[in-house]
C-alpha positions in Angstrom: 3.5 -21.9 -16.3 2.5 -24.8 -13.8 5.9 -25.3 -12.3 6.2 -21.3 -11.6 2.9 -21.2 -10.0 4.5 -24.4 -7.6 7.5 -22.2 -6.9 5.9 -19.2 -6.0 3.3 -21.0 -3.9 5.6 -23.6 -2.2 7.8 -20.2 -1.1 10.8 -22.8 -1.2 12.8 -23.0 2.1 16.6 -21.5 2.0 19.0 -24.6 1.3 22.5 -24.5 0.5 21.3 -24.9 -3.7 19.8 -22.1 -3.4 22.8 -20.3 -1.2 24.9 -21.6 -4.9 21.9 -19.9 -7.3 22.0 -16.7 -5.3 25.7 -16.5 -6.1 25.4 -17.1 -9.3 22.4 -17.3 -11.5 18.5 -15.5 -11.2 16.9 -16.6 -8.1 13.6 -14.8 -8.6 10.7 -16.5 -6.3 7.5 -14.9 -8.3 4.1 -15.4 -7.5 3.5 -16.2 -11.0 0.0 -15.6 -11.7 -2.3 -14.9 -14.5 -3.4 -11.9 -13.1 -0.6 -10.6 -11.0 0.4 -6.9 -12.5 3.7 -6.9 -10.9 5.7 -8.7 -9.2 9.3 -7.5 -7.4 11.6 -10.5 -6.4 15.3 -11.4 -5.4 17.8 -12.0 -7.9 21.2 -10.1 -9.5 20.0 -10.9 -13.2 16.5 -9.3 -12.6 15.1 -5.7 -14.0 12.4 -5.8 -11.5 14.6 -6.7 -8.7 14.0 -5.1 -5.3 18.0 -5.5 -5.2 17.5 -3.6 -8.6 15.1 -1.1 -7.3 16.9 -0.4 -4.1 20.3 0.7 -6.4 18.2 3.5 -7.6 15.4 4.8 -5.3 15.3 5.9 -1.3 12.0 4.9 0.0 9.3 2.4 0.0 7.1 4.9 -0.9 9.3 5.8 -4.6 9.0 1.7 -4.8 5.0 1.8 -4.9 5.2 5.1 -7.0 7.1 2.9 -9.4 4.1 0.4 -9.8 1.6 0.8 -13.0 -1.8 2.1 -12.0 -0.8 2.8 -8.3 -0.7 6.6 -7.2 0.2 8.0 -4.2 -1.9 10.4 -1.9 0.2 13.0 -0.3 -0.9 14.8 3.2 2.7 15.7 3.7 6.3 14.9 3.5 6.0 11.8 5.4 3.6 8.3 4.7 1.8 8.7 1.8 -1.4 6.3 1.0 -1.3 4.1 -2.0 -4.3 4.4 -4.2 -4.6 1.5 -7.1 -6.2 3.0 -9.8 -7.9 5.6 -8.5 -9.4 3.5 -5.5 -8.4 3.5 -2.1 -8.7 3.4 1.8 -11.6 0.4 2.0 -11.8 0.0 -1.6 -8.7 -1.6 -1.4 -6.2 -4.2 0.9 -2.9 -3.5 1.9 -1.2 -6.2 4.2 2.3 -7.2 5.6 3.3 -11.1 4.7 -0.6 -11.2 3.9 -1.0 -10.0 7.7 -4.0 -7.4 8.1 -3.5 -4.4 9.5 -5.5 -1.1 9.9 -4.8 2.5 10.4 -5.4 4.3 13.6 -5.8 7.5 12.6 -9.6 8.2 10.9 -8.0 11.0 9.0 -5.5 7.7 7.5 -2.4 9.9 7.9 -0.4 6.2 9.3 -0.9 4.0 6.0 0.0 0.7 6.8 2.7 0.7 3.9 4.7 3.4 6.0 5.6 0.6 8.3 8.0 -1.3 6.0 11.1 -0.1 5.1 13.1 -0.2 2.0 15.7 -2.6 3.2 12.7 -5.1 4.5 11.2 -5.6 1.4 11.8 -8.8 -0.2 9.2 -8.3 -3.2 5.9 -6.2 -3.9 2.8 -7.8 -4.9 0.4 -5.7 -6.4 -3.2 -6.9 -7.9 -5.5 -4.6 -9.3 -9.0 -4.8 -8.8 -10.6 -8.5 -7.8 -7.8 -10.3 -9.8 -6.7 -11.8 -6.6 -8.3 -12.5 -3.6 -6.0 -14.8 -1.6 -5.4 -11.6 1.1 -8.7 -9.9 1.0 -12.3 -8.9 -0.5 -11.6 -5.6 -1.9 -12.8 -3.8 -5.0 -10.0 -2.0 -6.3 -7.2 -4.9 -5.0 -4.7 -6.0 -3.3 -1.3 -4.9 -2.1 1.3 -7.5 0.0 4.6 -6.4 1.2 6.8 -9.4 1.6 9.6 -8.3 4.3 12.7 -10.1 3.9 13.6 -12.8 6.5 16.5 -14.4 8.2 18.1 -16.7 6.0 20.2 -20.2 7.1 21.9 -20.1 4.4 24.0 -17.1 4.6 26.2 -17.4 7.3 27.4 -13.6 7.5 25.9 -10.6 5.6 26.0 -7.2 6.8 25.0 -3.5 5.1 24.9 -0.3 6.3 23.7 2.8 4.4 24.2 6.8 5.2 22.4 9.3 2.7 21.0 13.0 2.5 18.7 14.6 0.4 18.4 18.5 0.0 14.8 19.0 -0.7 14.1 18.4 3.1 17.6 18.5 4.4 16.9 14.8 5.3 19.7 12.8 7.2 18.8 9.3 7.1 20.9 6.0 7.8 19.5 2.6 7.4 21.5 -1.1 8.6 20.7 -4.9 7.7 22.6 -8.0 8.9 22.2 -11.7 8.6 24.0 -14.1 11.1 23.8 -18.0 10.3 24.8 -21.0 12.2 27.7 -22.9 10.3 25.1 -26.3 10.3 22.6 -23.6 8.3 20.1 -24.9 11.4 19.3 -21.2 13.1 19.4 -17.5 11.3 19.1 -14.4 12.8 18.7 -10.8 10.5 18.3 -7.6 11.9 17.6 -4.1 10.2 17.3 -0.3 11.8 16.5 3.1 10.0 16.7 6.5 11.4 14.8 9.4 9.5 15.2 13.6 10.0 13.7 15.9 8.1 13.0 19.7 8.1 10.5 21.2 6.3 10.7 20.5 2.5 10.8 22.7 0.2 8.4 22.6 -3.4 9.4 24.2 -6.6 10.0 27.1 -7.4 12.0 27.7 -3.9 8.7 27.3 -2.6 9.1 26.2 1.1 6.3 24.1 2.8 6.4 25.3 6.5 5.4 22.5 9.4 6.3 19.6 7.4 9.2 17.9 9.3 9.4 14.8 10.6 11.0 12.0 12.3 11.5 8.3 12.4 12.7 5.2 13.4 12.3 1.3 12.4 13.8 -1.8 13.6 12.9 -5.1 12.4 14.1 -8.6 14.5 13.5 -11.5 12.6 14.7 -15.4 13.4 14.3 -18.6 11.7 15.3 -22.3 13.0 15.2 -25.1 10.2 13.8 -27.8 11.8 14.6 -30.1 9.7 15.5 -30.3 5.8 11.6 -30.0 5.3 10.4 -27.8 8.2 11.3 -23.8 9.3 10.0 -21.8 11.9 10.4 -18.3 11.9 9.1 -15.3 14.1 9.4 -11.6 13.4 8.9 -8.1 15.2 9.1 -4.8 13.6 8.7 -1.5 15.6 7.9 1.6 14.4 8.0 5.2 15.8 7.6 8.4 14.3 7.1 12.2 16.2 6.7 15.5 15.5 4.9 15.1 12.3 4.1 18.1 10.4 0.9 17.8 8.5 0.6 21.0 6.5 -2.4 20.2 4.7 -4.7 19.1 7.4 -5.6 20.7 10.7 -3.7 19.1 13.1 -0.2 17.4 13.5 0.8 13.7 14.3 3.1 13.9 17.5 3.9 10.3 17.8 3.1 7.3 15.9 3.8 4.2 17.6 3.6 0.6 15.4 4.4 -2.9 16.4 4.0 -5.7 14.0 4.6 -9.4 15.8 4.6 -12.6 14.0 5.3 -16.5 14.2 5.6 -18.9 11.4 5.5 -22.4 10.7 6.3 -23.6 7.3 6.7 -27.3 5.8 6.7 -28.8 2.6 6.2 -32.6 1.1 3.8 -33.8 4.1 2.5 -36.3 2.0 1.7 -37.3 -1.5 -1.6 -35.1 -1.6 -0.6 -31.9 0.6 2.8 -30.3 -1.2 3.4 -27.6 1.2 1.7 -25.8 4.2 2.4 -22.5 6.7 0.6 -21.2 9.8 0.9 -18.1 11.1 -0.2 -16.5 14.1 0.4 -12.3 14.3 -0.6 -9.0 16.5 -0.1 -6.0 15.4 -0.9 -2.3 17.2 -0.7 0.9 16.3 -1.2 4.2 18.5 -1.3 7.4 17.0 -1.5 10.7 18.3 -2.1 14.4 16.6 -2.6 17.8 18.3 -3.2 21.2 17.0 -0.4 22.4 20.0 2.1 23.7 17.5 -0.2 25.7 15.7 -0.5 29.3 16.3 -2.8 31.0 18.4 -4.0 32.9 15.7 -4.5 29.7 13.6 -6.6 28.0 16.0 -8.8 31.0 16.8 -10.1 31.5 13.1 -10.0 27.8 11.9 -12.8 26.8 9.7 -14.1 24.0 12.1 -14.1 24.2 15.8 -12.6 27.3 16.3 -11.1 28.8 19.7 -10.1 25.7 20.9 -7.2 22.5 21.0 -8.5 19.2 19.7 -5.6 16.3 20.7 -6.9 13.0 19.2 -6.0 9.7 20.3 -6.5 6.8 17.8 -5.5 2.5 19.0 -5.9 -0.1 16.7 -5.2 -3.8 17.2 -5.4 -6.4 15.3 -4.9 -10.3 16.3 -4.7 -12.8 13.3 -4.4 -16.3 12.1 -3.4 -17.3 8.4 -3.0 -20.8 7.3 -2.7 -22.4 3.8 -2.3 -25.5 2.0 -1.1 -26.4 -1.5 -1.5 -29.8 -3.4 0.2 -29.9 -6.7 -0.4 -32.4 -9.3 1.0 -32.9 -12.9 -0.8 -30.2 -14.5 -2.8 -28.8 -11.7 -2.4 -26.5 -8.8 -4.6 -26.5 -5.6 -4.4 -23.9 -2.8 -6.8 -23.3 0.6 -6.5 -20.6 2.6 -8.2 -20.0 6.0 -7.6 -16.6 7.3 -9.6 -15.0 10.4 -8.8 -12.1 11.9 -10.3 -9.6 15.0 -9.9 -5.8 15.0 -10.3 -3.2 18.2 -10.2 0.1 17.1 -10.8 2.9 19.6 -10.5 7.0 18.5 -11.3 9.8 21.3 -11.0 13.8 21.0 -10.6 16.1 23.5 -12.2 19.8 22.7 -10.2 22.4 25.2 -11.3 26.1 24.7 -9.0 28.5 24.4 -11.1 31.0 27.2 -11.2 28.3 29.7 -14.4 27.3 29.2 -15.5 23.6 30.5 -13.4 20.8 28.5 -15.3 18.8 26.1 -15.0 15.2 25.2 -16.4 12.8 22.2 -15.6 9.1 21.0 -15.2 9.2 17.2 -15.0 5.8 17.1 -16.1 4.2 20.5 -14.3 1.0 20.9 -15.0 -1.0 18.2 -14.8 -4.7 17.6 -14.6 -6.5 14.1 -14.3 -9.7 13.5 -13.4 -11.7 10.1 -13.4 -15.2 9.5 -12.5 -15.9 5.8 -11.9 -19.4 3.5 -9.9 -18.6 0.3 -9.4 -21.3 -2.7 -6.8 -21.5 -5.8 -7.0 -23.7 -9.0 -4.9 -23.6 -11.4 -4.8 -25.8 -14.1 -2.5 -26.4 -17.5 -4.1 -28.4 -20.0 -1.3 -28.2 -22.7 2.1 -26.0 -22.8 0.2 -23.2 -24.9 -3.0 -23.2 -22.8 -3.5 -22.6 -18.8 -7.0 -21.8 -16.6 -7.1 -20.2 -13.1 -10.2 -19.6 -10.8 -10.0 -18.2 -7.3 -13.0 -18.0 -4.9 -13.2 -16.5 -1.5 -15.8 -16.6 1.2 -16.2 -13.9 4.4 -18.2 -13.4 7.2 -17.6 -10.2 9.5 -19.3 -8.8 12.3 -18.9 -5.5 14.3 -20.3 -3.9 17.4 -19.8 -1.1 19.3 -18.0 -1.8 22.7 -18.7 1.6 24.8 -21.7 2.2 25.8 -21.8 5.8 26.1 -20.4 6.2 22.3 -23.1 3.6 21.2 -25.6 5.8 22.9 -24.5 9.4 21.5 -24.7 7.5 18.1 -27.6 5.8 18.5 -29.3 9.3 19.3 -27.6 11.3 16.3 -29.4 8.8 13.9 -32.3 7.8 15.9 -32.3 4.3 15.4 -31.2 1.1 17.7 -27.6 0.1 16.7 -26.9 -4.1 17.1 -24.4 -6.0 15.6 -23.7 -5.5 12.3 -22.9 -9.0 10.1 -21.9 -9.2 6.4 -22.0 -12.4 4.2 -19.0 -11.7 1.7 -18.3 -13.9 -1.5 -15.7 -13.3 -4.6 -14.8 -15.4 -7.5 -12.6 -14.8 -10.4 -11.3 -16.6 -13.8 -8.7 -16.3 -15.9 -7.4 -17.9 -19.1 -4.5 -17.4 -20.9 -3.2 -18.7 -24.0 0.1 -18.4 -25.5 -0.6 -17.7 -29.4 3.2 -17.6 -30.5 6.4 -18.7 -28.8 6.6 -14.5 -27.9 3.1 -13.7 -27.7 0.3 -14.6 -25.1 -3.3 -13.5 -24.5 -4.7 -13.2 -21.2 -8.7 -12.4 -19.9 -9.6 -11.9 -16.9 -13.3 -11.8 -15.5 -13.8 -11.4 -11.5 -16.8 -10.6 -9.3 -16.4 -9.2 -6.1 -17.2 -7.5 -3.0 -15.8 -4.8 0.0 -17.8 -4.6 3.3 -17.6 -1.4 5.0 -15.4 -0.2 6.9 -15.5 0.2 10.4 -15.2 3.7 10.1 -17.6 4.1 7.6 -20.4 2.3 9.9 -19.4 3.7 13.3 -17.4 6.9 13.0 -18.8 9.7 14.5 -18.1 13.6 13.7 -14.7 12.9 11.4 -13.8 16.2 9.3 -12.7 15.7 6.1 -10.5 18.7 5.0 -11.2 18.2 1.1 -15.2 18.9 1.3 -15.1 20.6 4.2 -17.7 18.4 5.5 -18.2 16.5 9.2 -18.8 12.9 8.3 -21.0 10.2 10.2 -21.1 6.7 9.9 -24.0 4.7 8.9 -24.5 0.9 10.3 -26.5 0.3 7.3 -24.4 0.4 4.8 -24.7 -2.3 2.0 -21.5 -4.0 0.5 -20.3 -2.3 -2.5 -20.1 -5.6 -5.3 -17.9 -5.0 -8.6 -17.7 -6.3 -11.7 -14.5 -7.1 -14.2 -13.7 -7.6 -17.0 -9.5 -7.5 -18.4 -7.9 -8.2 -21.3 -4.0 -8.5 -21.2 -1.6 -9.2 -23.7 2.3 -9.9 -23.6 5.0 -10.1 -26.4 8.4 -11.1 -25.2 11.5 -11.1 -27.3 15.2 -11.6 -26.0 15.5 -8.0 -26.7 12.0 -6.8 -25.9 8.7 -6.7 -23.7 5.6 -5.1 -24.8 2.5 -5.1 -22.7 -0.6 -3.8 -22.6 -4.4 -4.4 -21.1 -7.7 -2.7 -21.2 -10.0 -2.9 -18.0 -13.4 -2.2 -16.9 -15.2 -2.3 -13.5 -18.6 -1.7 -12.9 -19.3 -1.2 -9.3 -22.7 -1.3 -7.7 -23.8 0.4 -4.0 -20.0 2.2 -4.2 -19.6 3.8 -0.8 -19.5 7.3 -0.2 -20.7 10.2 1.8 -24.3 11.8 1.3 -25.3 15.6 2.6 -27.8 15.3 5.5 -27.5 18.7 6.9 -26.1 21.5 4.6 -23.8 24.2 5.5 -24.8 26.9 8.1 -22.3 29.9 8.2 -24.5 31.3 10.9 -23.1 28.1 12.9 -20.0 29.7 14.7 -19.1 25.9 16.0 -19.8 23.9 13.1 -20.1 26.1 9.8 -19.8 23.0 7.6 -22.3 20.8 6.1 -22.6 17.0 7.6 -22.3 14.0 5.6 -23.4 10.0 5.8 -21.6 7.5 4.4 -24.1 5.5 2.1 -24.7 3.5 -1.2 -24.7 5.8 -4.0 -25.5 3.3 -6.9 -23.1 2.1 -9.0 -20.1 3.4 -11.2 -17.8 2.4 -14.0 -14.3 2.4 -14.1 -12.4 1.7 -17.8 -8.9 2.1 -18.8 -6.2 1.2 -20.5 -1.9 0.2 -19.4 0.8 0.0 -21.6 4.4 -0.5 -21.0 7.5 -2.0 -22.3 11.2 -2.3 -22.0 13.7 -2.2 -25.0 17.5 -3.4 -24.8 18.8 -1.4 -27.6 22.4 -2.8 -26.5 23.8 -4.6 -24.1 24.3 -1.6 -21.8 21.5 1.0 -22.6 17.9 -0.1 -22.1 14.9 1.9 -22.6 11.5 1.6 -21.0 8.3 3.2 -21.0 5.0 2.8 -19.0 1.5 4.5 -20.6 -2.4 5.1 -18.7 -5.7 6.4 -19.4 -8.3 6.3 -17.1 -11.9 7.6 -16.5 -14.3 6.5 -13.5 -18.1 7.5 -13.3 -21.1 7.9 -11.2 -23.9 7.1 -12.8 -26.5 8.5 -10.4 -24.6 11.7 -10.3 -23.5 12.1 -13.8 -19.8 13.2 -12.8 -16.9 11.6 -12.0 -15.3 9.4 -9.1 -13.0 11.0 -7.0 -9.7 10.8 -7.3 -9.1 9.5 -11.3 -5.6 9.3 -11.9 -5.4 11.9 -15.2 -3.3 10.5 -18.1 0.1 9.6 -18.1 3.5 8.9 -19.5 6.4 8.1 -18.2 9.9 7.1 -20.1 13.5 6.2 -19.0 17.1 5.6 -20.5 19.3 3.8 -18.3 23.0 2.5 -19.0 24.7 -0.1 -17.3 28.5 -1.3 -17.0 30.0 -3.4 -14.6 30.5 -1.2 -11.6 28.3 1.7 -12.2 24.7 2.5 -13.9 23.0 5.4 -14.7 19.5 6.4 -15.7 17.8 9.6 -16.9 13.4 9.8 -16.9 11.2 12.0 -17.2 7.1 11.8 -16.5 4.4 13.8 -18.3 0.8 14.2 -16.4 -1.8 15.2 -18.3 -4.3 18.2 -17.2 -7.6 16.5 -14.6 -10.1 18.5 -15.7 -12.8 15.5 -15.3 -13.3 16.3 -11.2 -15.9 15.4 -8.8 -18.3 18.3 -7.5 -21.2 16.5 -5.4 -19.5 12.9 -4.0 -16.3 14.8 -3.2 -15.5 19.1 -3.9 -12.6 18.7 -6.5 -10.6 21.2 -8.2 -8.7 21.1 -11.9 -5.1 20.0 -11.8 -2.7 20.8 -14.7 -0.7 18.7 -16.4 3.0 19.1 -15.6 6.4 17.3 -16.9 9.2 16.2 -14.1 13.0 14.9 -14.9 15.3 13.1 -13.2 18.5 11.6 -13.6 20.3 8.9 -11.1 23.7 7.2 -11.0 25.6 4.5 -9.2 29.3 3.8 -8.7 31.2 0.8 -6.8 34.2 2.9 -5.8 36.1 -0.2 -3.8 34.9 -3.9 -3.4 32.5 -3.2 -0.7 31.2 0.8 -0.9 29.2 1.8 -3.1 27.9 5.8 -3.9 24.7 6.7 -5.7 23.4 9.9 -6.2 20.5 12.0 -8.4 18.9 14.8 -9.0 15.0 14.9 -8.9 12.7 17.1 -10.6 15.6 19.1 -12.3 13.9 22.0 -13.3 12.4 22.4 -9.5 8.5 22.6 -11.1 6.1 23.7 -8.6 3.2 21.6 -9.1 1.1 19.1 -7.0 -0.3 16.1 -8.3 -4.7 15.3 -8.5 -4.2 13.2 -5.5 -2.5 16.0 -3.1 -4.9 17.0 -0.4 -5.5 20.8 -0.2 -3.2 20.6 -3.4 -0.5 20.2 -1.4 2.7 20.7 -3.7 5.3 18.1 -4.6 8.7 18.1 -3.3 10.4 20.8 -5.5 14.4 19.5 -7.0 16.2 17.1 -4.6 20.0 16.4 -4.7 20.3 13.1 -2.7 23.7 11.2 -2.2 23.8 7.9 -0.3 27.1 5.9 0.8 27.2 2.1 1.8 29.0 -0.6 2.7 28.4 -4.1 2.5 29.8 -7.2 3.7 
């Protein structure tokens, strides 16, 4: 257990043994700990393999569909947001390489996971609830995308990837290459993606007008060994995306513009004491605009808010970072400090131009803000005996945020009547973990964690936001208090040559959760704003509990079987009713064969009815249950080209899951084909 913690966390530097084990046997690099839910690495020889994953699925976002306990919240046919059980937006962290990064858009229709593409991603890291809190203070937990980087040790690798799918009559085509010096002293790796879609269609030949889109990504990443001991690296990714049709919200994205900038140093054995250590310093920025231009006249004179008139938005966030770590590892003992500070500007502006040429209007929705964050993160980890092995993580934060404009500051200041300073928030987290391994294939793992989420910058300074599933104009509220969670999780493994049964029971119990409170109620009389307003505040706590099962059989050498199992329920206590958002019950089961030179897998996954909604924190509505097939397949046709091709939801099933807003439906069947080549 030790020495796979000492992997993961040394993040070993490419040398020419490991060029020999990527030829040959498993080289898996997992961040192997207690309470990691799952983990995707590198390797030909394993199931969780983003190598694996990427023979079978299209997107990043099927990747993080593919994850236990993590649901996906759909606002169109482009960029869905990642929920981990049931909890999202501030409830929960989502980095790049452990770098933060936040949305521009106060409706979140840019999630930060759009920004890394399927061929970037080296391995997912995905921790529910406070389990780990190396990359952030969250309640609900953590999710890291770890891109792939240039590597020394391959002196020439090159893919490239053309593929269509029919649901959307989506033409995408995707290349990677890696280019090594012959001394393996300097690497240079490169990737590009080009996305067009038309509108997609649902099921039942349902089509799903004004939801096109399109997009491109390009990664540049370098790395110079140093030495045999020391690497740096630096990395740039850019993003774009335009004419984004968002048919379940009132406005479209027009152009999304992202760049994510990094350098790295790593080095390893400085000294007896400190085993390995990286710095990195990283800026990223994001610029997002949406506009109600494309919508019909018609549209835009009876919509339910604001009607008669355009309402371009402009939202800029950037984010300037430092992350740093050490890691001293004894015998039987693991130690790991983590300093990690980071400062936000976040800016949002909306024009109001009346369709009668009335006078133009203009508001900040969020007027300049700063945020800063200055965090210090520890690891132990320690192994008494080969049957027996502890874990405790603790993590400190102190943020403050401000309001830069003065005139926003002002028009907020006077919508609450009170003086808005600085706000500061003291953050602290701690969690433990024991596990013990009761037979050579079975081991027992608990889990208790406290911690806390400040709010977010939105949710103190945002100023008239509409929120399209309550139908409600949202304000934000400087006072806020820190939501602060309790865990407790039970785990247990058993692990055969043949097979791998797991399952674990969770509860949360969150206190001051975050959400938004009626102030003003709903005027129809109120041709402007018809809707009722809503603060964000501390609604006393809630409970979360649950249960994950799931399991993989080999019933021969070629034809494995798997299966993954959830039940979930989440409460408010002060309102009697549940959270938003619960994921409903669910089952999903798959059948794959595998020869050498082709595979193929049939699945299918049955959803339970939601019938336990929210009515006062957020207006829900019932959602069926529903069952959806497909079937993939693979084939290496010559040495280098490779085919793969599906068919999703076979029986083209109109539905739409409980996380759809507006119960926007799911992509109805898909026939999808992909060719590549690699060298």
């Amino acid at each position: 257990m030790i020495a796979e913690c000492i992997i993961s966390l040394l993040m070993t530097l490419p040398t020419p043994a490991d060029s020999a084990v990527k030829k040959g046997k498993d080289s898996v690099r997992v961040y192997k700990s207690n309470q990691a839910v799952v983990v995707y690495g590198t390797g030909s020889n394993n199931g969780n393999s983003i190598d694996a994953v990427k023979q079978t699925l299209n997107s990043s976002d099927d990747v993080i569909s593919m994850v236990q306990g993590v649901t996906m919240m759909r606002r169109a046919n482009f960029a869905q947001e990642p929920s981990i059980r049931g909890l999202s937006a501030g409830e929960i962290c989502v980095t790049i390489d452990g770098m933060k990064m936040h949305s521009a858009c106060t409706d979140r229709m840019d999630p930060i996971s759009a920004y890394v593409e399927i061929e970037n991603m080296r391995r997912l890291e995905v921790n529910k609830g406070a389990t780990d809190v190396t990359n952030g203070q969250s309640v609900g937990g953590t999710m890291n995308f770890v891109t792939q980087h240039a590597d020394v040790s391959t002196p020439l690798f090159y893919r490239a990837e053309g593929g269509y799918e029919s649901v959307s009559n989506l033409r995408r085509a995707r290349a990677e290459a890696n280019i090594a010096t012959t001394n393996e002293r300097f690497a240079v790796r490169a990737t590009t993606s080009i996305k067009r879609s038309n509108d997609y269609w649902a099921g039942n030949a349902t089509r799903i007008n004004n939801s096109g889109y399109a997009k491109e990504n390009y990664l540049l990443d370098a790395a110079w060994r140093i030495n045999g001991s020391s690497q740096l690296g630096a990395m740039m990714i850019a993003d774009a995306a335009r004419n984004i049709g968002y048919p379940a919200l009132i406005m479209d994205a027009s152009k999304t513009m992202a760049y994510i900038g990094a350098m790295e140093f790593k080095t390893t054995g400085i000294s007896e004491q400190i085993s390995q250590m990286n710095c990195k310093l990283y800026w990223n920025t994001v610029e997002h605009t949406m506009d109600d231009y494309k919508r019909s006249v018609d549209e835009v004179r009876t919509r339910v808010i604001m009607p008669n008139m355009y309402m371009p938005m402009v939202g800029t966030s950037q984010t300037t970072g430092l992350l740093a770590n050490a890691t001293s590892v004894a015998e039987s003992s693991l130690v790991k400090l983590t300093v990690d500070m980071y400062m936000l500007n976040a800016n949002a502006t909306m024009r109001m131009i009346p369709l009668d040429n009335k006078p133009e209007m203009f508001l900040h929705n969020l007027g300049d803000i700063t945020l800063t964050n200055s965090a210090l993160a520890g690891e132990y980890v320690y192994q008494p005996s080969a049957v027996l092995s502890f874990q405790t993580q603790a993590r400190f934060d102190y943020t403050s945020r401000f309001i830069n404009d003065a005139s926003a500051k002002r028009t907020l200041e006077s919508y609450l009547n009170t003086t808005i300073d600085t706000r500061t928030y003291f953050l602290y987290s701690v969690n433990a973990a024991a596990t013990w391994q009761a037979l050579e294939e079975v081991s027992v793992t608990a889990v208790a964690a406290r911690s806390m989420r400040a709010p977010t910058h939105i949710e103190n300074f945002g100023y008239y936001l509409y929120n399209p599933m309550d139908n409600s104009v949202y304000i934000g509220n400087p006072f806020i208090k820190p939501s602060v969670s309790y865990q407790a999780e039970v785990k247990a493994d058993y692990v055969t040559e043949d097979i791998a049964l797991s399952g674990a029971v969770f509860m949360y119990t969150i206190q001051d959760y975050i959400a938004g409170v009626t102030f003003v109620e709903a005027d129809t009389t109120n041709l402007l704003f018809k809707q009722a307003f809503r603060r964000y505040d501390n609604i006393g706590s809630a409970q979360l509990l649950g249960a994950e099962f799931n399991g993989t059989v080999a019933l021969t050498e070629s034809i494995q079987a798997r299966f993954a199992a959830k039940v979930q329920s989440g409460k408010s206590i002060r309102y009697n009713e549940s959270l938003p958002f619960m994921p409903p019950a669910e089952c999903d089961v798959r059948l794959s064969y595998k020869q050498e030179g082709w595979w193929a897998e049939v699945g299918c996954r049955f959803v339970a009815a939601q019938n336990s909604i929210s009515s006062v924190i957020l207006h829900e509505d019932a959602t069926k249950g529903f069952a959806v097939a497909d079937m993939r397949f693979g084939v290496a046709v010559l040495s280098h080209v490779t085919v793969k091709a599906g068919i999703e939801n076979i029986l083209d099933s109109l539905y739409h899951e409980h996380f759809s807003i507006n119960n926007l439906p799911t992509r109805g069947r898909n026939f999808y084909a992909s060719i590549a080549y690699t060298y």
